[in-house]
C-alpha positions in Angstrom: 10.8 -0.3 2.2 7.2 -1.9 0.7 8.6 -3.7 -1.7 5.3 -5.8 -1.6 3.4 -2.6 -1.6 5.6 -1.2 -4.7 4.9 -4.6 -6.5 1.5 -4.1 -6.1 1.2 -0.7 -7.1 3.3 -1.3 -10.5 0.7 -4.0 -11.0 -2.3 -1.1 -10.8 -3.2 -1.5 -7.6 -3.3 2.5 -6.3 -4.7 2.7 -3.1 -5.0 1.2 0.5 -8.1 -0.5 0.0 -6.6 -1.8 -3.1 -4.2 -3.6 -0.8 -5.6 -4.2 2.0 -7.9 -7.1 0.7 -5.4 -8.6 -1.9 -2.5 -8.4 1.3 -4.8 -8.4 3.8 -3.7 -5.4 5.6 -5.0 -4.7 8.8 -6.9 -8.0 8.8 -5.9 -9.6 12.3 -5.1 -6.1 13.7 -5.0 -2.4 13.2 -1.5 -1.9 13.8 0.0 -1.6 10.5 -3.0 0.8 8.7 -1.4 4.1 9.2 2.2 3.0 8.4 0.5 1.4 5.6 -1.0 4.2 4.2 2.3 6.2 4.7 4.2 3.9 2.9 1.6 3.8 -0.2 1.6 7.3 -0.5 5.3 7.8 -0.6 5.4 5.0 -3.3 2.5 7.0 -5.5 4.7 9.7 -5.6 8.0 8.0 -6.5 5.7 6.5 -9.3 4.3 9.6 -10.6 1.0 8.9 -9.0 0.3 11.7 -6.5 
């Protein structure tokens, strides 16, 4: 699960909005945000980076 997000976040990236120009989350629709943001946070924590 957000294996492009985890990449990212490894890289320093650390938040959504980090992401969401570099991936362009949420660009064409707002589906995906929340999930998003889900999935970002539960990669910060298995990262160390609550």
């Amino acid at each position: 699960m957000g294996g492009g997000y985890k990449k990212a976040l490894e890289e320093g990236a650390d938040t959504f909005e980090d992401l969401e120009e570099s991936m362009l989350l949420g660009v064409l629709c707002s589906a995906c945000i929340n999930d998003s943001k889900k999935v970002i946070a539960q990669l910060r924590k298995e990262l160390g980076r609550e």
